[in-house]
Structures are given as structure tokens and as C-alpha cells.
LOMILO-478241 format. One record per atom (N, C-alpha, C): residue number from 1; residue in three letters; atom name; x, y, z. Coordinates in Angstrom, 3 decimals. Each point is the difference from the previous one (the first is absolute). Example, Ala and Ser with C-alpha at 12.3 -4.5 7.8 and 13.67 -1.06 7.14 Angstrom:
2
+-------+--------+------+----------+----------+----------+
: kolro : drenmi : baba :       xx :       yy :       zz :
+-------+--------+------+----------+----------+----------+
:     1 :    ALA :    N :   13.190 :   -5.690 :    7.800 :
:     1 :    ALA :   CA :   -0.890 :    1.190 :    0.000 :
:     1 :    ALA :    C :    0.900 :    1.200 :    0.000 :
:     2 :    SER :    N :   -0.350 :    1.050 :   -0.720 :
:     2 :    SER :   CA :    0.820 :    1.190 :    0.060 :
:     2 :    SER :    C :   -0.770 :    1.090 :    0.730 :
+-------+--------+------+----------+----------+----------+
//
This chain:
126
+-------+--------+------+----------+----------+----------+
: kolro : drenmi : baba :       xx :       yy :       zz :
+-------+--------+------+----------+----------+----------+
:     1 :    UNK :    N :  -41.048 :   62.085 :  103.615 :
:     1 :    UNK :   CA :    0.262 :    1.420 :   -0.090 :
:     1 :    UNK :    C :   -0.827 :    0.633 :   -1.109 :
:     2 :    UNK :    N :   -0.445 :   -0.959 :   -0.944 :
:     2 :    UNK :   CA :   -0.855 :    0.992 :   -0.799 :
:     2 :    UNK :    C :    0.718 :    0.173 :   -1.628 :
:     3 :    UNK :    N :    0.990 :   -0.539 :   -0.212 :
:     3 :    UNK :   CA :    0.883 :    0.709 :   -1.027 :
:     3 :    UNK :    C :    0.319 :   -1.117 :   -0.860 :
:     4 :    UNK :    N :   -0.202 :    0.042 :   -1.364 :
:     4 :    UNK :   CA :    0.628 :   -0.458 :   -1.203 :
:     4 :    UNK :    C :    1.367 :    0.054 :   -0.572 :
:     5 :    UNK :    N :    0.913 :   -0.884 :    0.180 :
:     5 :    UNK :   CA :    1.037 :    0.317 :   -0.700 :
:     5 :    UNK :    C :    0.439 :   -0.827 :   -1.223 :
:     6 :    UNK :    N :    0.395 :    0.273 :   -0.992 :
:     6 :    UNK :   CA :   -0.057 :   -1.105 :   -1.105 :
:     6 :    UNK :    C :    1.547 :    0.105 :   -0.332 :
:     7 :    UNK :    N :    0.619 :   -0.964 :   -0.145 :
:     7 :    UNK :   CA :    1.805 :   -0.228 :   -0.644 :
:     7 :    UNK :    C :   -0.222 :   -1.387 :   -0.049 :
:     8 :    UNK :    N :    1.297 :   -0.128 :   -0.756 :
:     8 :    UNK :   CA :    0.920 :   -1.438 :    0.210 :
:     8 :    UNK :    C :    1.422 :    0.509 :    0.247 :
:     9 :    UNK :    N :   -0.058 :   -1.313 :    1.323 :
:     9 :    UNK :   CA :    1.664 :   -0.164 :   -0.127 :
:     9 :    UNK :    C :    0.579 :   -0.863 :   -0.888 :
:    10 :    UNK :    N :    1.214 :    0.452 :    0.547 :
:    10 :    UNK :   CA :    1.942 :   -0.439 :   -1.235 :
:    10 :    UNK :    C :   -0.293 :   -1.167 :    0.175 :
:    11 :    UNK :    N :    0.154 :   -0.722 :    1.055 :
:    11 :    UNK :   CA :    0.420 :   -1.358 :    0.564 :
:    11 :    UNK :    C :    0.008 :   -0.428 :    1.140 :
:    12 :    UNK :    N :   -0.777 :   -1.060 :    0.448 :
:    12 :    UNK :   CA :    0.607 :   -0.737 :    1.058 :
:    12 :    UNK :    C :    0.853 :   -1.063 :    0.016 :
:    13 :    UNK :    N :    0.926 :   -0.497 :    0.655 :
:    13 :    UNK :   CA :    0.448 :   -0.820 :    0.043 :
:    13 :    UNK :    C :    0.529 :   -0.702 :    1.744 :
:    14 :    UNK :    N :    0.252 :   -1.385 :    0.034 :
:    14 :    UNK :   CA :    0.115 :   -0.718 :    1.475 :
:    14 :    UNK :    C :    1.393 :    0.268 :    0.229 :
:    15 :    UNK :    N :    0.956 :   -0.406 :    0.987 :
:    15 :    UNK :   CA :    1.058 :   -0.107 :    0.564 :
:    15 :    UNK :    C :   -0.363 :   -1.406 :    0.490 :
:    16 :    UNK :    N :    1.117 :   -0.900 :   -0.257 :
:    16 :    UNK :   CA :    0.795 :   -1.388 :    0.578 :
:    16 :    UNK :    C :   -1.165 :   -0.589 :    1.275 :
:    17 :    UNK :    N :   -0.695 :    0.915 :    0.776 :
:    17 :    UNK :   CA :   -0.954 :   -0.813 :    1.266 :
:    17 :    UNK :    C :   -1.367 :    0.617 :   -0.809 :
:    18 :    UNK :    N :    0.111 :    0.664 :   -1.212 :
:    18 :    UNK :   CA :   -1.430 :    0.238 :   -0.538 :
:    18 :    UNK :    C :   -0.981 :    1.319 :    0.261 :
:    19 :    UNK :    N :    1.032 :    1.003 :    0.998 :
:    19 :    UNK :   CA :   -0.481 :    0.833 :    0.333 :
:    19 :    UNK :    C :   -0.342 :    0.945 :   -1.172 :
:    20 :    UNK :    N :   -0.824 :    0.703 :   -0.369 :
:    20 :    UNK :   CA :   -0.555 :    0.541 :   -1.268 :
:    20 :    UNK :    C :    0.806 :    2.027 :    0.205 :
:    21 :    UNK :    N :    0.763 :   -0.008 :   -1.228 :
:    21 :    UNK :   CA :    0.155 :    1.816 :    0.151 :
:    21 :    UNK :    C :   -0.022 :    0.623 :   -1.420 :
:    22 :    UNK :    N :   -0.596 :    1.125 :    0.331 :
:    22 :    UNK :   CA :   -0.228 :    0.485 :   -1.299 :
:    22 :    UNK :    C :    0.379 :    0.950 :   -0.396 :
:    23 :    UNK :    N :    0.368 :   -0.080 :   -1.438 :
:    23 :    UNK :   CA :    1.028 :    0.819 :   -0.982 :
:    23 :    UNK :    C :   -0.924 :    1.144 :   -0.630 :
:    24 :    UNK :    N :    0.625 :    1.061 :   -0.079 :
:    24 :    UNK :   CA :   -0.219 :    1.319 :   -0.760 :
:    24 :    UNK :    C :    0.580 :    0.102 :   -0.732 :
:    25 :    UNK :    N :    0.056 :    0.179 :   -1.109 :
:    25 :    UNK :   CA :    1.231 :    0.378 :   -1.016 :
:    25 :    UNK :    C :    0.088 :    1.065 :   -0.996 :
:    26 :    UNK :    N :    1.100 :    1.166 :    0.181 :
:    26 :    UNK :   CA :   -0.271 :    1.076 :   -0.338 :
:    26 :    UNK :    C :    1.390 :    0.120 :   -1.018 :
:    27 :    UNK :    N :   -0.630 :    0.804 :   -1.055 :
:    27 :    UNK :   CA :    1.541 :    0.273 :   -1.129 :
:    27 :    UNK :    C :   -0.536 :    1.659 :    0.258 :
:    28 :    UNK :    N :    1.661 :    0.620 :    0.195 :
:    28 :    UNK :   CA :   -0.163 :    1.972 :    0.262 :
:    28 :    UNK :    C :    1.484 :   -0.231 :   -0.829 :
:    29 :    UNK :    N :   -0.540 :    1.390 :   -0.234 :
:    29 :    UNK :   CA :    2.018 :    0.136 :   -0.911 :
:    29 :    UNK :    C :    1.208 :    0.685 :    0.883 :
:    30 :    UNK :    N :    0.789 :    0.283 :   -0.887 :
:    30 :    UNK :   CA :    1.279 :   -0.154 :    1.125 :
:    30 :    UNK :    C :    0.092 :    1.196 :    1.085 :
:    31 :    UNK :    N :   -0.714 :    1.308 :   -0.498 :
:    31 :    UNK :   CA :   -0.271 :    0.759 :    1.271 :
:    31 :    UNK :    C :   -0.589 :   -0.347 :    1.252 :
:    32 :    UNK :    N :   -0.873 :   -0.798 :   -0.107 :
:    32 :    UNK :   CA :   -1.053 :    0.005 :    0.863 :
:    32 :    UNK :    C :    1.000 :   -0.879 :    0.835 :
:    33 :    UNK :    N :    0.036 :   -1.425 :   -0.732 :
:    33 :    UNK :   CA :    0.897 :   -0.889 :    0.657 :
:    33 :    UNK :    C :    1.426 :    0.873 :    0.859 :
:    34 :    UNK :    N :    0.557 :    0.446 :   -1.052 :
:    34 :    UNK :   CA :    0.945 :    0.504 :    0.790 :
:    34 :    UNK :    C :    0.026 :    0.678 :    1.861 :
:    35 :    UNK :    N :   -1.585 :    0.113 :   -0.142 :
:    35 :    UNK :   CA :   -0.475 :    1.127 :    0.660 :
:    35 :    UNK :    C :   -0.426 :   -0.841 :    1.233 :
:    36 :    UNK :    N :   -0.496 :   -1.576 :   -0.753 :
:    36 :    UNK :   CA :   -0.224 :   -0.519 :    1.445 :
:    36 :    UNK :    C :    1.219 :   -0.895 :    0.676 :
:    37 :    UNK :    N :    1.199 :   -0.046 :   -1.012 :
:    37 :    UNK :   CA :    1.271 :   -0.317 :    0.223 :
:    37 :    UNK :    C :    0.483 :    0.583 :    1.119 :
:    38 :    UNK :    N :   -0.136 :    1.198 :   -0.015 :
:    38 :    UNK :   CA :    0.429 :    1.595 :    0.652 :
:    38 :    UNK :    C :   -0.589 :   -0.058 :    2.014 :
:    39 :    UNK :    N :   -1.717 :   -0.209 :   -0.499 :
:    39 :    UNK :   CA :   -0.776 :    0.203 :    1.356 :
:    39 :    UNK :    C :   -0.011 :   -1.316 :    0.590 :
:    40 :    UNK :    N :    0.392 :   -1.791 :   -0.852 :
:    40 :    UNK :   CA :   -0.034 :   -0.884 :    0.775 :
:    40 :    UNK :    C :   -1.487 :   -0.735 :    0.466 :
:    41 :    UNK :    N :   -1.272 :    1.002 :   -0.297 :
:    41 :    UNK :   CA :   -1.227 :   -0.429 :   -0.269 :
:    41 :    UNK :    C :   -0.768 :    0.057 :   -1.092 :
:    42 :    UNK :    N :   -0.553 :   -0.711 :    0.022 :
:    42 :    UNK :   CA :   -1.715 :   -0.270 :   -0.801 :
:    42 :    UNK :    C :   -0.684 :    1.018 :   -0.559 :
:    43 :    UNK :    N :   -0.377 :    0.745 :   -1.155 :
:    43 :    UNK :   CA :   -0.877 :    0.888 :    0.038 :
:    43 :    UNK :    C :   -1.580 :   -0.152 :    0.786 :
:    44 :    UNK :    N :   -0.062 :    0.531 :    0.670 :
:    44 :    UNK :   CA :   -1.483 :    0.160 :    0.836 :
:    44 :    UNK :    C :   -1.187 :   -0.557 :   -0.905 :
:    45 :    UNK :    N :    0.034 :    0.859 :   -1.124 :
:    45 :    UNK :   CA :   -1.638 :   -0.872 :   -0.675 :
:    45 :    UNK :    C :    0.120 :   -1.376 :   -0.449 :
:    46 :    UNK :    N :    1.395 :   -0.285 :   -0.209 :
:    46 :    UNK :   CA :    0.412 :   -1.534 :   -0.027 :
:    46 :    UNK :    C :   -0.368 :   -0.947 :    0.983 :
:    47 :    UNK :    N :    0.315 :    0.339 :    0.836 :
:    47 :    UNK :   CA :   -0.375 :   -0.754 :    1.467 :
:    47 :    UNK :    C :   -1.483 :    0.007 :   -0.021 :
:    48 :    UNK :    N :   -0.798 :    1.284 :    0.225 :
:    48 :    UNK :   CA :   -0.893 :   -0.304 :   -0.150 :
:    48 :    UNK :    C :   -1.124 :   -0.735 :   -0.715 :
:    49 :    UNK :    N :    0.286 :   -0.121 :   -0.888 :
:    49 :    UNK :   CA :   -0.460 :   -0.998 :   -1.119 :
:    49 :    UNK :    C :    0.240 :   -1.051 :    0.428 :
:    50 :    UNK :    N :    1.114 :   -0.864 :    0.563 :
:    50 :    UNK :   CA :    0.443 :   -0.702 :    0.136 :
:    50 :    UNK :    C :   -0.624 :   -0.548 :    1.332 :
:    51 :    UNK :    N :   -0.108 :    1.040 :    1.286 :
:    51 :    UNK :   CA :   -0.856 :   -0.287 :    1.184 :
:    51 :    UNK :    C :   -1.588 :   -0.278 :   -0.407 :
:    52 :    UNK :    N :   -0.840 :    0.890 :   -1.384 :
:    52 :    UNK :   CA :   -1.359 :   -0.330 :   -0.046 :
:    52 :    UNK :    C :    0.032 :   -1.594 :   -0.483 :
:    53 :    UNK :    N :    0.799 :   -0.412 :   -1.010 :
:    53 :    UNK :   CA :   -0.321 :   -1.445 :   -0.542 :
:    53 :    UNK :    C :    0.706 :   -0.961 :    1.645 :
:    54 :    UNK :    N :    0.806 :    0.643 :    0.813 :
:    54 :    UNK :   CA :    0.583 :   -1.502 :    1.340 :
:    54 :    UNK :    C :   -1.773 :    0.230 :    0.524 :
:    55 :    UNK :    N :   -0.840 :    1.064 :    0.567 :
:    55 :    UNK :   CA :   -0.677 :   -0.452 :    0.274 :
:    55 :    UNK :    C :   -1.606 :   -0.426 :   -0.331 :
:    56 :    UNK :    N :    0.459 :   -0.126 :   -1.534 :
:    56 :    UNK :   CA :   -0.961 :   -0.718 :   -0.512 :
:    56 :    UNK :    C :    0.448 :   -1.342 :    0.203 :
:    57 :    UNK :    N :    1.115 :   -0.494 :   -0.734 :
:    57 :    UNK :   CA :    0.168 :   -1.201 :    0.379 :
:    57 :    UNK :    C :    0.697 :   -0.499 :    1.278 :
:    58 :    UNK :    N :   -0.393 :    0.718 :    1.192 :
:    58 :    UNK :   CA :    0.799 :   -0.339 :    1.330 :
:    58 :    UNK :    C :    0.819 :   -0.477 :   -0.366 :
:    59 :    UNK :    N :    1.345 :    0.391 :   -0.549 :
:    59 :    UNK :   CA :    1.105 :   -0.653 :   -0.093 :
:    59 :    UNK :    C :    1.001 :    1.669 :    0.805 :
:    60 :    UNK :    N :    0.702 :   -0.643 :    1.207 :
:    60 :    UNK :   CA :    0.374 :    0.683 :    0.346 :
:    60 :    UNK :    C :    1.506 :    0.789 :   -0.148 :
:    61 :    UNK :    N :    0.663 :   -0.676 :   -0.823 :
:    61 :    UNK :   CA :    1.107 :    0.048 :    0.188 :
:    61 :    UNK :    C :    0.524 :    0.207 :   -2.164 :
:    62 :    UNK :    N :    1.244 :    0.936 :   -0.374 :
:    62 :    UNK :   CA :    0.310 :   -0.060 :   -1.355 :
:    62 :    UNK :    C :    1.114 :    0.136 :   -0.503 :
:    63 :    UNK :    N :   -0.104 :    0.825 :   -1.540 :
:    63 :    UNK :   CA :    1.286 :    0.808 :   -0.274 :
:    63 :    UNK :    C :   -1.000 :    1.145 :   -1.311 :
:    64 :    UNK :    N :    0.803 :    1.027 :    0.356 :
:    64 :    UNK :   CA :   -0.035 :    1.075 :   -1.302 :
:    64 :    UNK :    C :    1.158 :   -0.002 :   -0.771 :
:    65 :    UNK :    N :    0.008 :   -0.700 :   -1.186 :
:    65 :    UNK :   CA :    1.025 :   -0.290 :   -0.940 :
:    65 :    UNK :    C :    0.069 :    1.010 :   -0.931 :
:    66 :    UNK :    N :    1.317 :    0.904 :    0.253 :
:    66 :    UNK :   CA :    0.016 :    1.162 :   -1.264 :
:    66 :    UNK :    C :    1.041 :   -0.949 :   -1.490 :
:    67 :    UNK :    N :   -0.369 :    0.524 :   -1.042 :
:    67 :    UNK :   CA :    0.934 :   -0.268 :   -1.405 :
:    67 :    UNK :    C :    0.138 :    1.509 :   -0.318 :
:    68 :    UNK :    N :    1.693 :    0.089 :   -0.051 :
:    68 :    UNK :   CA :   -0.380 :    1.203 :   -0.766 :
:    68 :    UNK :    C :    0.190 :    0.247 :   -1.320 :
:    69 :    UNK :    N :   -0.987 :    0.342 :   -0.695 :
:    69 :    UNK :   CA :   -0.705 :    0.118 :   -1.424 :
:    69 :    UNK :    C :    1.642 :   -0.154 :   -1.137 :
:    70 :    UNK :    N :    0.902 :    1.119 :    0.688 :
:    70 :    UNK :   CA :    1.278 :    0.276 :   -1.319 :
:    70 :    UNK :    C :    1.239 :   -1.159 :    0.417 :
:    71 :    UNK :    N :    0.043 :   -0.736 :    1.041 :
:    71 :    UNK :   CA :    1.125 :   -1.180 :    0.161 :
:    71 :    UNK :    C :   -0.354 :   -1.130 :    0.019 :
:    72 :    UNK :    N :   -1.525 :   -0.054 :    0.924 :
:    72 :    UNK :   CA :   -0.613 :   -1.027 :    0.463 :
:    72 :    UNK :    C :    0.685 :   -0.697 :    1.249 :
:    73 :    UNK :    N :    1.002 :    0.743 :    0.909 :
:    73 :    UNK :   CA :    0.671 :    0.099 :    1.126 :
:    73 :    UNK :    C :   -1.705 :   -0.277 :    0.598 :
:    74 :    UNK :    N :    0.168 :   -0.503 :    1.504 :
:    74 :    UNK :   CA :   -1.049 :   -0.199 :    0.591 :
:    74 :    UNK :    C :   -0.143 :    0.240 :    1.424 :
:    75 :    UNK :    N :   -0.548 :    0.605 :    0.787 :
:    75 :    UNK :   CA :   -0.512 :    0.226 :    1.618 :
:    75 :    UNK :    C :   -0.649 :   -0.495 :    0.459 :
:    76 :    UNK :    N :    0.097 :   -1.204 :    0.912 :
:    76 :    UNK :   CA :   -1.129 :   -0.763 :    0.860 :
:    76 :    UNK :    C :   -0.302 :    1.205 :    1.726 :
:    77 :    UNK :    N :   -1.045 :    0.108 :    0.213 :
:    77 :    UNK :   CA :   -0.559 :    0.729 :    1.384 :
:    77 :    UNK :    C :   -0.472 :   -1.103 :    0.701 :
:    78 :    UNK :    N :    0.333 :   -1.060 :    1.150 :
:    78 :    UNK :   CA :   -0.928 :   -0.471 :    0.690 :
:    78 :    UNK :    C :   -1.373 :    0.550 :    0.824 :
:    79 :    UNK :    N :   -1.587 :   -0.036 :   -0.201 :
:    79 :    UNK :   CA :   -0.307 :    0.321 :    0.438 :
:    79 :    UNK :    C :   -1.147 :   -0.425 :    0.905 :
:    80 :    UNK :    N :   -0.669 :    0.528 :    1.412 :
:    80 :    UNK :   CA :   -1.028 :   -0.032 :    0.537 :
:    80 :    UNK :    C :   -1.334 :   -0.096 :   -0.122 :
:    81 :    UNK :    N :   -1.043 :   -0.455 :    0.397 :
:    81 :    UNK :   CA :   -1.398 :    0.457 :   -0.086 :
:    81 :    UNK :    C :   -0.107 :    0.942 :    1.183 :
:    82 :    UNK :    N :   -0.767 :    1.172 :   -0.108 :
:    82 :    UNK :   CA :   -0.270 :    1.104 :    0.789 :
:    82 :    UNK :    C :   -1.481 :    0.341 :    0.249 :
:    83 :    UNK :    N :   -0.633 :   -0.822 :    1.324 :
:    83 :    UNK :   CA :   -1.384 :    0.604 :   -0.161 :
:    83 :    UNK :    C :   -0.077 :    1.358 :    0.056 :
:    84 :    UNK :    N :    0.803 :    0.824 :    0.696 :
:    84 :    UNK :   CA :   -0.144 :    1.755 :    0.007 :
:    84 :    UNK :    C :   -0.087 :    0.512 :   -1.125 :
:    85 :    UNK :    N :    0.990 :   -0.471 :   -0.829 :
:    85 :    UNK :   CA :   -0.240 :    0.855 :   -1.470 :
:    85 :    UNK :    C :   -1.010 :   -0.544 :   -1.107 :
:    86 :    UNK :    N :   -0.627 :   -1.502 :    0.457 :
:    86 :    UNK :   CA :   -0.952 :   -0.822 :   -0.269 :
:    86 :    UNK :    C :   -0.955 :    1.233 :   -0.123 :
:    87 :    UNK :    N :   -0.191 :    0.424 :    1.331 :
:    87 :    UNK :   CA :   -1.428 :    0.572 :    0.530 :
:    87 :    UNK :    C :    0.154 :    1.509 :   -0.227 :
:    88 :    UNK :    N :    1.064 :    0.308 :   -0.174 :
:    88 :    UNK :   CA :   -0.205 :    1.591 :   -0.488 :
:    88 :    UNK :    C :   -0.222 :    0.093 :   -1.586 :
:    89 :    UNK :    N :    0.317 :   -0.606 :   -0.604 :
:    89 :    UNK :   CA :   -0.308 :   -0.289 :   -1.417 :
:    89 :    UNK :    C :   -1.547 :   -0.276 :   -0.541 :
:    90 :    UNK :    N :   -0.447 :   -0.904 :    1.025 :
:    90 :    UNK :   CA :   -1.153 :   -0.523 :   -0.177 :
:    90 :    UNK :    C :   -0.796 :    1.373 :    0.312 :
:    91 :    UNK :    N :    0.323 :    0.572 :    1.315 :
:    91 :    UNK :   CA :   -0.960 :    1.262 :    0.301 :
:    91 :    UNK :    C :   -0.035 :    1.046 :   -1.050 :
:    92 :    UNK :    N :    1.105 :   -0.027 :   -1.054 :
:    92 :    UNK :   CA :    0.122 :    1.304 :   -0.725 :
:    92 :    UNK :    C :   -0.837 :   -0.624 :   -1.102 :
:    93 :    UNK :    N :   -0.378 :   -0.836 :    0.013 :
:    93 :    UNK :   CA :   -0.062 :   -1.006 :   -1.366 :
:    93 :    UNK :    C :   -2.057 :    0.053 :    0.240 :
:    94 :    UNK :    N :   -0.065 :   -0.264 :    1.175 :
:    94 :    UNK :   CA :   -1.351 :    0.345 :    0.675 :
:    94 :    UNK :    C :   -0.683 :    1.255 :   -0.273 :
:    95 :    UNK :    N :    0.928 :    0.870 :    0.588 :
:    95 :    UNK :   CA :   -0.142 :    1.611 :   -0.381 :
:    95 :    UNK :    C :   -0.151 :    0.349 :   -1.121 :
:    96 :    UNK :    N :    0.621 :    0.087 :   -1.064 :
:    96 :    UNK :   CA :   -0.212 :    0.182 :   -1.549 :
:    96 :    UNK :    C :   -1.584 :   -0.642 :   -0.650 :
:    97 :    UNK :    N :   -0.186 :   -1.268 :    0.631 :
:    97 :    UNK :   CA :   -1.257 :   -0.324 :   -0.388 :
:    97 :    UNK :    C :   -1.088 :    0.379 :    0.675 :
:    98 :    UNK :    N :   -0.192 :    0.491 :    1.142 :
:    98 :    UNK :   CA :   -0.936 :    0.417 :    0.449 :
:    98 :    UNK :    C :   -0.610 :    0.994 :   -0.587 :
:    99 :    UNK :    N :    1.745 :    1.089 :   -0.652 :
:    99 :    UNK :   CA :   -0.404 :    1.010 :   -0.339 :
:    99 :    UNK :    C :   -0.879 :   -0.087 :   -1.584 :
:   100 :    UNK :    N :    0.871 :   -0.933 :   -0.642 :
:   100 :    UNK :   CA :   -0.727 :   -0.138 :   -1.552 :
:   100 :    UNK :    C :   -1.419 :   -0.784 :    0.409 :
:   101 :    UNK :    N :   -0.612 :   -0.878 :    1.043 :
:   101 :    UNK :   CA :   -1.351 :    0.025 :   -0.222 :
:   101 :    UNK :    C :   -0.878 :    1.084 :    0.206 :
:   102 :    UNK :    N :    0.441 :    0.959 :    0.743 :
:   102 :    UNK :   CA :   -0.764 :    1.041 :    0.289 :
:   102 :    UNK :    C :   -0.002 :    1.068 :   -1.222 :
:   103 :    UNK :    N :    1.152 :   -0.370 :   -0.836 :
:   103 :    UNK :   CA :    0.268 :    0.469 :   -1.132 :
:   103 :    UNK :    C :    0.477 :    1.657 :    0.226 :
:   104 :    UNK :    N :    0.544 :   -0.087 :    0.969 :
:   104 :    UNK :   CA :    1.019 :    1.151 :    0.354 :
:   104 :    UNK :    C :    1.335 :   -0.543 :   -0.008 :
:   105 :    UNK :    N :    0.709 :    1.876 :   -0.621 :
:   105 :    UNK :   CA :    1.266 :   -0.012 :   -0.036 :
:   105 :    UNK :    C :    0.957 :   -0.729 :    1.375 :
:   106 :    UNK :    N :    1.424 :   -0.753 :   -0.486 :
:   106 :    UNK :   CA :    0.451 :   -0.439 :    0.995 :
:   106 :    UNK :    C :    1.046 :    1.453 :    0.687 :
:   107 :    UNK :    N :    0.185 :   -0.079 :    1.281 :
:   107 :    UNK :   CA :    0.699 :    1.465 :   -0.001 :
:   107 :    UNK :    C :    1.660 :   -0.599 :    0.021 :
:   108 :    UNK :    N :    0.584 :    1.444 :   -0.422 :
:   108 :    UNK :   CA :    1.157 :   -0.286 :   -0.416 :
:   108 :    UNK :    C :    0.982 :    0.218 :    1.423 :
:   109 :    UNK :    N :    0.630 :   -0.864 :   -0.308 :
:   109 :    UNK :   CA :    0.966 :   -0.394 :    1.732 :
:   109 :    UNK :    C :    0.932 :    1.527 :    0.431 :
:   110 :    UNK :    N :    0.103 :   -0.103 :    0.916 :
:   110 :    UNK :   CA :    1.013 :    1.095 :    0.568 :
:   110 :    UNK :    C :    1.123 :    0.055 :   -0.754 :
:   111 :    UNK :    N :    0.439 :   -1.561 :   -0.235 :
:   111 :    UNK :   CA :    1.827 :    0.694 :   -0.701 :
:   111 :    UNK :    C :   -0.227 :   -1.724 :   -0.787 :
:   112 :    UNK :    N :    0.719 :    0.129 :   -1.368 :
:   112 :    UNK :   CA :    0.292 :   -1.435 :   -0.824 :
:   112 :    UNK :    C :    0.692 :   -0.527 :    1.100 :
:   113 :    UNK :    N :    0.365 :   -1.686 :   -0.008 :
:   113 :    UNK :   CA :    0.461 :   -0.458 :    0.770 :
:   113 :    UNK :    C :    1.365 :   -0.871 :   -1.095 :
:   114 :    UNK :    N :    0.107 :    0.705 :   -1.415 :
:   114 :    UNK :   CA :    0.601 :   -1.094 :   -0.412 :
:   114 :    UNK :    C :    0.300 :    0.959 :   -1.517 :
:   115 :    UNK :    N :    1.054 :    0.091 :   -0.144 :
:   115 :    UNK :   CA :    1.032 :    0.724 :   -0.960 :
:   115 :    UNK :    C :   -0.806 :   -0.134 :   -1.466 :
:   116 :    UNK :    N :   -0.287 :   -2.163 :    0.209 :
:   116 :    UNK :   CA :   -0.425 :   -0.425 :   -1.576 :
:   116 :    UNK :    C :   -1.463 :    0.426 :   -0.105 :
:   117 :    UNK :    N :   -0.994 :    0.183 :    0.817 :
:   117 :    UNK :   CA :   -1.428 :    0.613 :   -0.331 :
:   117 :    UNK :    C :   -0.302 :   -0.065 :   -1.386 :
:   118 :    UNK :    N :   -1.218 :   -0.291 :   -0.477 :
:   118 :    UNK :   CA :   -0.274 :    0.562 :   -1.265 :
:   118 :    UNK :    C :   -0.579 :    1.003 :   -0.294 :
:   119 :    UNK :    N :   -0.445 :    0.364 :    1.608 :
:   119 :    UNK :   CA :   -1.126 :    1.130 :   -0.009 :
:   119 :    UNK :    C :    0.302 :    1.177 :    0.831 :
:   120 :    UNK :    N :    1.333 :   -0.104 :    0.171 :
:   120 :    UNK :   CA :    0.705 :    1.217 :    0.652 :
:   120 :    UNK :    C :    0.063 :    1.021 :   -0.479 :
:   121 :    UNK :    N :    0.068 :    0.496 :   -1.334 :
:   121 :    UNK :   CA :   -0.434 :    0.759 :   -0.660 :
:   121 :    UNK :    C :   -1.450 :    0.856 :   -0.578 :
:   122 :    UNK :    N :   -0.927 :   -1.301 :    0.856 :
:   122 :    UNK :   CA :   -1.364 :    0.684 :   -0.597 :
:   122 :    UNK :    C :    0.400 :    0.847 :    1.247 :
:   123 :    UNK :    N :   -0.121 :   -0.926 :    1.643 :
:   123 :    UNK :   CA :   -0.515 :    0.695 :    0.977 :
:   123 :    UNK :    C :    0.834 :    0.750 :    0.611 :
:   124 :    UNK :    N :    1.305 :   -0.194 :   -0.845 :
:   124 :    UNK :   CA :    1.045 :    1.712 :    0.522 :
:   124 :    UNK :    C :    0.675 :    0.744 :   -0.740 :
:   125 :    UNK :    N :   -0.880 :    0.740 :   -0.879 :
:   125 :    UNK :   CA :    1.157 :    0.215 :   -0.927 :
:   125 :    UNK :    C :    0.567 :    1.276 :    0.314 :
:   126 :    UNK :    N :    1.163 :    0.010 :   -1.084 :
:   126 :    UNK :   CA :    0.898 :    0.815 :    0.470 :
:   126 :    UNK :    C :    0.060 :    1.416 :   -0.686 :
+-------+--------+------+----------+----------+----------+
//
């Protein structure tokens, strides 16, 4: 596809026949937690992170492990590898660089897709 991605993951580890799954591990404080207490899922950029390193290391299968920061109470998410969100990631990830070799601005999306943004504020402010 063309694209660089650089991380490390949390952890892998086997299960009893050796099958390999891999750990994310996230500390949020008690709002947030509370919050995914509440909705029962994963935060989205969590996963995702979590889907770019399964298919680096084809490991298909995991968990997103929350701690939360003020009890240290804890949330396990079992989760999937997803080539769809594999490949939409990768395309946006494509896109941004095409644009910085040409050394043009990247354009700013129709709508944030995500509350935590860091840059929701440049490209909408209020």
C-alpha cells in the first residue's frame, strides 16, 4: 500500500494450544472509564491502534485492557482483527502523505470523527 507506520505493541502473549493474542493496554481515569462502563465498548482510536499493530504482526485475535488511573479497577474488551478498518486507515494514512510530499495542505474533513481530537479545535473552532 505504500505507507509507513511506526509503534510498538503492549504484548503478546500464547493461550494453552499456543495460539498468539495481543494485548493493548490502556490506563484513562475514572470518567472516561466510567464512560466505557456505561457504552460496554472500546474507545475507537483504541481499537484502532490495536488493529494497525494485529496486522503488522498477523496476529488475529486480542484484548484492550483498560486500568483505571484513580482505583486501578480494570476492563478487559475481547477483540477482532478487521481488514475494513485495516484498509480505511491505511487509505487515510496514504492520503495525508501524498499530500505532505507534494507539500500541500492536508484538507480538513467534513466533520471530527472523535470528541478526543487534538486538532478539533484548530479545524473547527468555535
Amino acid at each position: 500500500m505504500g505507507i509507513v507506520i511506526k509503534g510498538r505493541a503492549d504484548l503478546v502473549v500464547t493461550d494453552e494450544e499456543g495460539r498468539p493474542f495481543l494485548l493493548e493496554l490502556k490506563t484513562i481515569n475514572l470518567r472516561r472509564y466510567t464512560g466505557l462502563l456505561s457504552s460496554g465498548i472500546y474507545l475507537p482510536d483504541h481499537f484502532l491502534q490495536w488493529n494497525l499493530y494485529a496486522k503488522a504482526l498477523e496476529i488475529n485475535d486480542g484484548l484492550i485492557v483498560y486500568e483505571n488511573k484513580d482505583d486501578q479497577r480494570m476492563k478487559v474488551f475481547p477483540v477482532q482483527y478487521s481488514e475494513e478498518i485495516f484498509m480505511e486507515c491505511a487509505r487515510k494514512f496514504k492520503m495525508i502523505n501524498d499530500y505532505t510530499k507534494r507539500d500541500e495542505r492536508v484538507p480538513i474533513p467534513a466533520e471530527c470523527d472523535t470528541k478526543y481530537c487534538a486538532a478539533k479545535n484548530i479545524c473547527y473552532p468555535k
